[in-house]
C-alpha positions, 0 to 999 in steps of 0.5 A, a space after each residue: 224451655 229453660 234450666 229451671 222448667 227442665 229441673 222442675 218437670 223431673 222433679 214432678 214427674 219423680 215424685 209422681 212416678 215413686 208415688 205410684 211405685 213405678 220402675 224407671 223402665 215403665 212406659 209412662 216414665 220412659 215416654 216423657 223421659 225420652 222425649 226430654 231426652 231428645 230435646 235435651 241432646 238436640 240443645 245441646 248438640 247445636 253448641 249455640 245454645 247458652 244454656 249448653 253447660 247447664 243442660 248437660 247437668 241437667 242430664 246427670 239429674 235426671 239420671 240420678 233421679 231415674 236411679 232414685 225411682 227404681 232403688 224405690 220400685 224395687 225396694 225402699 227400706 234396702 235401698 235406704 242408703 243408696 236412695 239417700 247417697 243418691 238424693 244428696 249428689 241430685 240435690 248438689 248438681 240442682 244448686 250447681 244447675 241452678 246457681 252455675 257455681 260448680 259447672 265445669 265443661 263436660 262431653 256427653 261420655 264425662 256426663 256418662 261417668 259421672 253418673 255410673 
């Protein structure tokens, strides 16, 4: 699967998952969700993939889409402003993934502050 088909199968699965008001920790959520995970990582670990740069954003993605839906679980109209910082930030590293403008080479502990 490429860049694009990881994005739009998070998008699916987080508009899917916050109309049913589900927590990121749900076990529908968590099943598909670690098994990107793992997919994801084994790419990006064998350092041949071209699209190594590119996954690892799609990695902060996904994370701040899993932050979204449980700002959403647990309360919409408090979370307000959280959600919106959030869905601002996910919409400009989906341009970058999908554009390549912007990527700078990270490590999996850069990808992990970012997103902290």
């Amino acid at each position: 699967m490429n860049k694009e088909g990881y994005l739009q199968i998070i998008d699916e699965k987080y508009f899917e998952a916050k109309k049913e008001r589900l927590s990121r920790f749900d076990v529908k959520w968590g099943k598909w969700s670690r098994e990107m995970n793992l997919e994801l990582r084994a790419r990006i670990e064998t350092k041949t993939d071209p699209e190594e740069l590119a996954l690892k954003y799609v990695i902060i993605y996904w994370t701040l889409r899993s932050k979204m839906l449980e700002l959403h679980h647990k309360s919409r109209i408090l979370g307000k402003n959280k959600i919106k910082k959030l869905g601002d930030e996910a919409r400009e590293i989906k341009v970058m993934i999908l554009t390549g403008v912007g990527l700078k080479p990270l490590t999996f502990e850069d990808a992990a502050r970012k997103v902290l």
